[in-house]
C-alpha positions as a Markdown table, in Angstrom:
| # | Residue | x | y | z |
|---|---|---|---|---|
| 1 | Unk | 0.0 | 0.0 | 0.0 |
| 2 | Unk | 1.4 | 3.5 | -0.9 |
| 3 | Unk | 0.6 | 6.3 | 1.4 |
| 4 | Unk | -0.5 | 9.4 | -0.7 |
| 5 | Unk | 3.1 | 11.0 | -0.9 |
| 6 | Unk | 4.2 | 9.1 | 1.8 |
| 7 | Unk | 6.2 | 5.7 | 2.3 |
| 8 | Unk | 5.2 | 2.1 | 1.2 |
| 9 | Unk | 3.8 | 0.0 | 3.4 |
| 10 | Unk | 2.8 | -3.6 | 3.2 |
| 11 | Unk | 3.4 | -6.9 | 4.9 |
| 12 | Unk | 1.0 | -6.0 | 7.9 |
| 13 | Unk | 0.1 | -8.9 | 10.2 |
| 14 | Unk | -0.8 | -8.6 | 13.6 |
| 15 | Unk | -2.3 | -10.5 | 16.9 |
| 16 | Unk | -5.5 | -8.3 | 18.4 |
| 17 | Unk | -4.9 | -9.3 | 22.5 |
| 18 | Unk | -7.6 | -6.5 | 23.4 |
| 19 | Unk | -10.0 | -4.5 | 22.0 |
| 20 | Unk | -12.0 | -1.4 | 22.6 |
| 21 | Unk | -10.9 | 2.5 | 23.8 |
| 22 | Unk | -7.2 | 1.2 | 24.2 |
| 23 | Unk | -6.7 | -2.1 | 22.3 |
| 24 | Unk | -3.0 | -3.9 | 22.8 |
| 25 | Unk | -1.9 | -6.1 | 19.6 |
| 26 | Unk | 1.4 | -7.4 | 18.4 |
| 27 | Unk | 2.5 | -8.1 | 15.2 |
| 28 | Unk | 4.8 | -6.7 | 11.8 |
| 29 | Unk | 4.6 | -4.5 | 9.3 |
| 30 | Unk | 7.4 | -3.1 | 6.6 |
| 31 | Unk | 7.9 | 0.5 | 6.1 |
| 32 | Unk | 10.2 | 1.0 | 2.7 |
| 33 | Unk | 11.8 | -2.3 | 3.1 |
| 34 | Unk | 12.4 | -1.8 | 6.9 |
| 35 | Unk | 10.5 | -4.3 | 8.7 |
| 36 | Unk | 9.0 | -2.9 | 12.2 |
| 37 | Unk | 7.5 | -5.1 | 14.9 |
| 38 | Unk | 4.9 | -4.4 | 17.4 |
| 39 | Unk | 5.3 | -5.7 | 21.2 |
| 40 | Unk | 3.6 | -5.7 | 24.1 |
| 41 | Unk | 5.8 | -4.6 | 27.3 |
| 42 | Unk | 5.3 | -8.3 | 28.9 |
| 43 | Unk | 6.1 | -9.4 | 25.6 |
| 44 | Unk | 9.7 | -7.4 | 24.9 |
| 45 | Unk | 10.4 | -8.2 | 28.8 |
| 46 | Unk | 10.5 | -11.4 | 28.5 |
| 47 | Unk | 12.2 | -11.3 | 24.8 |
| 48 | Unk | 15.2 | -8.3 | 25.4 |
| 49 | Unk | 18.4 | -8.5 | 24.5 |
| 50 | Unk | 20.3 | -8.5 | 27.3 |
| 51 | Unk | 21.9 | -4.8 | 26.2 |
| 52 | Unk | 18.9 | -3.5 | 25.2 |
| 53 | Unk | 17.5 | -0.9 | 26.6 |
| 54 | Unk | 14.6 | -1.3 | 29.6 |
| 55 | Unk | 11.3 | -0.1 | 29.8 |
| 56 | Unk | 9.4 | 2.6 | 31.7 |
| 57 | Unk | 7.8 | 0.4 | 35.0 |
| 58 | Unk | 4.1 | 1.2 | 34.2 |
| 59 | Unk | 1.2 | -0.9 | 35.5 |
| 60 | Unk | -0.6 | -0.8 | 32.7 |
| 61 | Unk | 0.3 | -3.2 | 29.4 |
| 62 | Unk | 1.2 | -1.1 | 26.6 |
| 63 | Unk | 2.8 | -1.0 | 23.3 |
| 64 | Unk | 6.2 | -1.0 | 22.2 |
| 65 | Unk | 7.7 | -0.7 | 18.5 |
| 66 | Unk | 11.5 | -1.6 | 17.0 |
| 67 | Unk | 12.8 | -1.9 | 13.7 |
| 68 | Unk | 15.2 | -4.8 | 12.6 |
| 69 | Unk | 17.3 | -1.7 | 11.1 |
| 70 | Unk | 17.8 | -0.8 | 14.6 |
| 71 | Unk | 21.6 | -0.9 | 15.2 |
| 72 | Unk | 24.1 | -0.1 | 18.1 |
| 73 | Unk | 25.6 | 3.2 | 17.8 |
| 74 | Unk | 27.0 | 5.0 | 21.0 |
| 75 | Unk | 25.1 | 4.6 | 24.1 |
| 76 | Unk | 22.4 | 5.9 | 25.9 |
| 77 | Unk | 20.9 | 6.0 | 29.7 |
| 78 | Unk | 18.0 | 4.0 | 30.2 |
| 79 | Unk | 14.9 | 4.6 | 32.7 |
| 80 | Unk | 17.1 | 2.4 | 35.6 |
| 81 | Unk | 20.2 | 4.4 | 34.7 |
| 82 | Unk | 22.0 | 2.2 | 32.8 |
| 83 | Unk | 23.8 | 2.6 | 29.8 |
| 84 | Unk | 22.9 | 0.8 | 26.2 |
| 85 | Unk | 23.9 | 0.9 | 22.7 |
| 86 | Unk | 22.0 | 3.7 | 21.0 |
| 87 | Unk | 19.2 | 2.4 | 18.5 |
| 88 | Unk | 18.9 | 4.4 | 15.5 |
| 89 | Unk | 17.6 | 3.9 | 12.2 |
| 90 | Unk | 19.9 | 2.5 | 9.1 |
| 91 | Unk | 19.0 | 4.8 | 6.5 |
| 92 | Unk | 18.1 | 3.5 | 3.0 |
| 93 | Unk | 17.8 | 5.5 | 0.1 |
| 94 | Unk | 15.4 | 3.5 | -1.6 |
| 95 | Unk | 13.1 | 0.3 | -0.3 |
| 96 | Unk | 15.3 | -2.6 | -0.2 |
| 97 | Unk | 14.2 | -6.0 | -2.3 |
| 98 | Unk | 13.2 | -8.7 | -0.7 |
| 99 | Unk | 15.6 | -11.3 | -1.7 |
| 100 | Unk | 18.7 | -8.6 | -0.6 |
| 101 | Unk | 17.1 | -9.8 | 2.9 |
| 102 | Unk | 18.2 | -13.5 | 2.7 |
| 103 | Unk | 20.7 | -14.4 | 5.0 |
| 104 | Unk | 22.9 | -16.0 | 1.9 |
| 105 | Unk | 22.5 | -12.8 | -0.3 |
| 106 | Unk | 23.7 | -10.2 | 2.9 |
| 107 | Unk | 27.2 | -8.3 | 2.6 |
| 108 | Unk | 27.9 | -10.7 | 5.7 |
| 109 | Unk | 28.5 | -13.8 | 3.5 |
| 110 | Unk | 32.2 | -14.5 | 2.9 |
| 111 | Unk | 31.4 | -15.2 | -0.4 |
| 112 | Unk | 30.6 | -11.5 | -0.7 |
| 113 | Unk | 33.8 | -9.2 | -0.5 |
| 114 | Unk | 32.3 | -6.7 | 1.0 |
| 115 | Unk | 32.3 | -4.4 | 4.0 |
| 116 | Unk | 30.7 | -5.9 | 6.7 |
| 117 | Unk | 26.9 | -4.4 | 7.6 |
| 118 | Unk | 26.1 | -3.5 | 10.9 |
| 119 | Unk | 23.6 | -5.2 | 12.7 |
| 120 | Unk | 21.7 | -5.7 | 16.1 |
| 121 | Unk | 23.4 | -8.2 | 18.7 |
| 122 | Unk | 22.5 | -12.1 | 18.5 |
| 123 | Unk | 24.0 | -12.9 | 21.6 |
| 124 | Unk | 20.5 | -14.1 | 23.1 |
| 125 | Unk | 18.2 | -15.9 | 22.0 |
| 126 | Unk | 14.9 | -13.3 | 23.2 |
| 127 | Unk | 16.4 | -10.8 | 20.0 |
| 128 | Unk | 16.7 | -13.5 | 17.0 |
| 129 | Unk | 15.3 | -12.1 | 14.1 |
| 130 | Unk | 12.9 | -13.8 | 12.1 |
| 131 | Unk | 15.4 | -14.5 | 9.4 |
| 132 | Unk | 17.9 | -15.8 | 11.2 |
| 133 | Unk | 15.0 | -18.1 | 12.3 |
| 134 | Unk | 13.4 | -18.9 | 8.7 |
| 135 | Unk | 16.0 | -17.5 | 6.4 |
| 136 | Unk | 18.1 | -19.6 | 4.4 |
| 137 | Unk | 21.4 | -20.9 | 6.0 |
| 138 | Unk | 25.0 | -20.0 | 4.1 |
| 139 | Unk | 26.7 | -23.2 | 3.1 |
| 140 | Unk | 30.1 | -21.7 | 2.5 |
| 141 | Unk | 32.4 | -23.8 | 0.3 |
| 142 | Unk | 35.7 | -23.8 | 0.0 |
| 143 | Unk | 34.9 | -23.6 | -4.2 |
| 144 | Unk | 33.2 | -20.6 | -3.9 |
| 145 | Unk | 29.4 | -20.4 | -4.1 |
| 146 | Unk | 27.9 | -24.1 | -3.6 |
| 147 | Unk | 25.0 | -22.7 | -5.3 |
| 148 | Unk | 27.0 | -22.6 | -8.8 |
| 149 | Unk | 25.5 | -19.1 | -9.4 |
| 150 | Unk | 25.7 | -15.9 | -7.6 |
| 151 | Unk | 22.0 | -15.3 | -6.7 |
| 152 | Unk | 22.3 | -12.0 | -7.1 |
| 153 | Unk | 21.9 | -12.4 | -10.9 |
| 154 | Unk | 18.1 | -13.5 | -10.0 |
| 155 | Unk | 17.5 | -10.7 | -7.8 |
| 156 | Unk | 13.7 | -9.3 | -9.2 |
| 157 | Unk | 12.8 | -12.6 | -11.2 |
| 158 | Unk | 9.4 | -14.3 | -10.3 |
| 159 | Unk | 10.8 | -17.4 | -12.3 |
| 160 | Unk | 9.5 | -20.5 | -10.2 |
| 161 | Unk | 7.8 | -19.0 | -7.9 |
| 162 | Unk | 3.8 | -19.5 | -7.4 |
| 163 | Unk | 1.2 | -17.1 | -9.4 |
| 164 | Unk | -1.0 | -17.4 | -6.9 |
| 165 | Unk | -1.0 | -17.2 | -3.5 |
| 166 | Unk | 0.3 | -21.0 | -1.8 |
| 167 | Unk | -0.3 | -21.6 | 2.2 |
| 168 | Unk | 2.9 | -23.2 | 3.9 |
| 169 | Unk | 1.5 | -25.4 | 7.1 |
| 170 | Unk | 4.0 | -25.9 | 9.7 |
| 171 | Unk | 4.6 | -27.2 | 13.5 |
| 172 | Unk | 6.1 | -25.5 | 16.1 |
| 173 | Unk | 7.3 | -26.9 | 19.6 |
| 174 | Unk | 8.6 | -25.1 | 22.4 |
| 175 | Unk | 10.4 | -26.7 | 25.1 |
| 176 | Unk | 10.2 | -26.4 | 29.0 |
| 177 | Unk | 13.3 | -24.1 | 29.2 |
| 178 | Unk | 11.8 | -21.5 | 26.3 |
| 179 | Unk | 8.4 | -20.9 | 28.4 |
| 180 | Unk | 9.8 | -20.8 | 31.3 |
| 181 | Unk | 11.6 | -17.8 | 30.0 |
| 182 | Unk | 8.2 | -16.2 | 29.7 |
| 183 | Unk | 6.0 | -15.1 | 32.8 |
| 184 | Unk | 3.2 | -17.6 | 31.6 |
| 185 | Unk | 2.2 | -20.8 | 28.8 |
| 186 | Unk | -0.2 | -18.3 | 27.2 |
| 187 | Unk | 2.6 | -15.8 | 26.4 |
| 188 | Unk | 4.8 | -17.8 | 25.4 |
| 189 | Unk | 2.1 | -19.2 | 23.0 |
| 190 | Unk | 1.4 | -15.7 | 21.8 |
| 191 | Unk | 5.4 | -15.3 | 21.2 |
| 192 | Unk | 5.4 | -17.8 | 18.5 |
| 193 | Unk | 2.9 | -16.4 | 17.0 |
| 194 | Unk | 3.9 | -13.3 | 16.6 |
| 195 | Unk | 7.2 | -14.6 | 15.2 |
| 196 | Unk | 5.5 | -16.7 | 12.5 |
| 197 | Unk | 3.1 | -13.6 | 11.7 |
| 198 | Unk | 6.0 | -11.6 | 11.1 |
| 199 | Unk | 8.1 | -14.5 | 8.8 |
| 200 | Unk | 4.9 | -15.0 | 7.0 |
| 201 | Unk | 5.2 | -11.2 | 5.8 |
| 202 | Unk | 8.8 | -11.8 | 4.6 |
| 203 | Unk | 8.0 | -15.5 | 2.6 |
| 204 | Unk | 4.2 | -13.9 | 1.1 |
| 205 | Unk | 5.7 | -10.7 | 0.1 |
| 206 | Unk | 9.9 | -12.9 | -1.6 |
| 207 | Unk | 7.6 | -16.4 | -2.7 |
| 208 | Unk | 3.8 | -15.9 | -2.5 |
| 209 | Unk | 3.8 | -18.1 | 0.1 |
| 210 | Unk | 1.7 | -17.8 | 3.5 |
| 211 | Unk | 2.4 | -19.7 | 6.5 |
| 212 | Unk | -0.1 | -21.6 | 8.5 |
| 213 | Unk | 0.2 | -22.3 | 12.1 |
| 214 | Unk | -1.1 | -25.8 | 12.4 |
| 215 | Unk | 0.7 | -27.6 | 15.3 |
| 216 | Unk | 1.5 | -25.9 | 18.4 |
| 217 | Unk | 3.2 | -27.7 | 21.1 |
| 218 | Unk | 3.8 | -25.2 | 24.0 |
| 219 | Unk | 5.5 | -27.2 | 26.9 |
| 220 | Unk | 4.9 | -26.5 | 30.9 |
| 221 | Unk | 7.2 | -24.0 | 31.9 |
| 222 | Unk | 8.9 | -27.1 | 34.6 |
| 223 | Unk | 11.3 | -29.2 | 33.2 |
| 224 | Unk | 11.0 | -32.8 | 34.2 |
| 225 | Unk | 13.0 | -35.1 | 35.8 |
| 226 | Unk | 13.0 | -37.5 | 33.0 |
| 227 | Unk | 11.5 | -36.5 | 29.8 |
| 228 | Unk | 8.4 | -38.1 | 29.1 |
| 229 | Unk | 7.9 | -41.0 | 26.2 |
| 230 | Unk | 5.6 | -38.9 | 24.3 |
| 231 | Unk | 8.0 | -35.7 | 23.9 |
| 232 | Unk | 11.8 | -37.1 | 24.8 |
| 233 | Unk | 13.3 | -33.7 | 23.0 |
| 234 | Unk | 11.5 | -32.1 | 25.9 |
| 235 | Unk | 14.3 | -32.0 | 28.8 |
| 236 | Unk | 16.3 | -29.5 | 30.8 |
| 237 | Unk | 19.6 | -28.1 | 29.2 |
| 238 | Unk | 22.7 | -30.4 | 30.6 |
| 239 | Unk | 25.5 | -31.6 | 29.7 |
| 240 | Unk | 24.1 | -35.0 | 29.1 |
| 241 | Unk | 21.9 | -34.0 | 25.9 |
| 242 | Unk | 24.3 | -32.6 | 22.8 |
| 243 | Unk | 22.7 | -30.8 | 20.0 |
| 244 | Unk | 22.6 | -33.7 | 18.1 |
| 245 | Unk | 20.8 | -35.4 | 20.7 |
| 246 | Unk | 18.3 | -33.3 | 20.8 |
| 247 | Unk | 17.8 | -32.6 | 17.5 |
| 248 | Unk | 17.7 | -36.7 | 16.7 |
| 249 | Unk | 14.8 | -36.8 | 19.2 |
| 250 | Unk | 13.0 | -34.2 | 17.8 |
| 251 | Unk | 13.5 | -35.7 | 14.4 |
| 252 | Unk | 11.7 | -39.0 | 15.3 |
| 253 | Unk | 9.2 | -37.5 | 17.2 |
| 254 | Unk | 8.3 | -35.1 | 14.5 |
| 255 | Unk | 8.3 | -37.7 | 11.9 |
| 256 | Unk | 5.7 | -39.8 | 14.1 |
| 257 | Unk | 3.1 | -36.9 | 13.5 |
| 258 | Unk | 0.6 | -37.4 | 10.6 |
| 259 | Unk | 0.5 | -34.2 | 9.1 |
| 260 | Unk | 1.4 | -32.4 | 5.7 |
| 261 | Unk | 3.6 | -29.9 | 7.4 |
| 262 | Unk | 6.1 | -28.3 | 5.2 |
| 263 | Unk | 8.2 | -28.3 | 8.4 |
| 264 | Unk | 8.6 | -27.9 | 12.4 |
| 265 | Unk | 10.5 | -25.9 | 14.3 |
| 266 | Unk | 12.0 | -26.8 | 17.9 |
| 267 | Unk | 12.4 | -23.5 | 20.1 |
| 268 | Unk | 14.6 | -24.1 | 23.1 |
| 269 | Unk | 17.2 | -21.4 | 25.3 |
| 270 | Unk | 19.4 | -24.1 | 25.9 |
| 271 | Unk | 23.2 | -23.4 | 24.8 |
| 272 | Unk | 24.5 | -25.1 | 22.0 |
| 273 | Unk | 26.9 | -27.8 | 24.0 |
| 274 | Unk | 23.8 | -28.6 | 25.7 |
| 275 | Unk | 21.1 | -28.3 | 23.3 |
């Protein structure tokens, strides 16, 4: 949608928690090719980056809005008097194209010589963008691109991609360690939500493609003892359980399912020697 002499805006998709005289909702939207996401305060609590700034202590829920362009510049004081990166706005001249968005197609590919782009810090998991969630992995070969083509030579092409609009189903599962890091089951629930809202945006507007939230697995916030028979990827974060492990376990469960999902998605805060 263009704004009469005013900026483009598109990819809007967003969660209504409450209506009326002062509603609350989450979701995304893309301003120009910046991509803008919509909060609640419980909601960016319980997902901030550990440097990023805090928020005013109000009773009342509201609202809060950030921009993946958002980048550490300086610092600045926050409301408890401590000092963060500065967020600011990453200029563009013109609305970026979608496909300049994947991961493999970023100046921060080695197989790209050039200056590295700023970006926000991935140090925790609360602050991963919904690309570095969805977004195509780099497979970096020694031989150059694995690819056999630089992909930026298809940059604008529809070639392949549906002519009309497809739905993507897919499953997500959360394990005890990610909902514990929320202050309850329903909000971590709303969480994935609003992360697949916001990827959705990104795969309808670069393939045409919507995705469907059909499986939700949201697991109690107390890790057990023992993980159960009927979710074994489900387990506190030890030493005893490698990636692999857990990954394997989530693998065969997943592949017990009978469903038509175009995939799943495991969510967990475990580290990854002891994911």
């Amino acid at each position: 949608m263009k704004v009469r002499n005013g900026p483009m805006l598109d990819g809007l998709g967003i969660m209504v928690k409450k209506d009326g005289d002062e509603p609350l909702f989450e979701g995304a939207f893309r301003v120009d090719g910046d991509h803008h996401h919509i909060q609640t305060k419980t909601s960016f609590v319980s997902t901030r980056h550990e440097l990023d700034p805090s928020l005013p202590d109000e009773e009342k829920e509201y609202m809060v809005v950030w921009r993946d362009s958002d980048i550490g510049s300086g610092y600045t004081e926050d409301f408890d008097g401590l000092m963060h990166p500065e967020l600011r706005r990453s200029v563009r001249e013109d609305p970026s194209c979608s496909a300049d968005g994947l991961n493999f197609n970023s100046m921060n590919n080695p197989i790209n010589n050039f200056e590295p782009m700023a970006k926000r810090e991935e140090g925790f998991w609360g602050s991963i963008s919904t690309r570095a969630i969805f977004g195509r992995q780099i497979d970096t070969q020694s031989g150059g691109n694995s690819a056999g083509v630089n992909l930026t030579t298809t940059i604008g092409s529809s070639a392949g991609c549906p002519s009309t609009r497809k739905v993507a189903l897919v499953g997500i599962a959360t394990d005890c360690t990610y909902t514990a890091a929320f202050n309850s089951t329903e909000t971590a629930r709303e969480n994935v939500i609003q992360i697949i809202n916001a990827a959705s945006a990104q795969y309808e507007d670069s393939f045409n493609i919507t995705l469907g939230l059909q499986n939700l697995t949201v697991s109690d916030a107390a890790c057990p003892a023992t993980a159960a028979a009927s979710a074994p990827w489900n387990v506190g974060c030890s030493d005893g359980v490698t990636i692999q492990d857990r990954l394997n376990l989530f693998s065969a469960w997943r592949g017990e399912r009978a469903d038509n999902n175009a995939y799943w998605t495991l969510l967990s805060t475990c580290r990854t020697d002891s994911l």
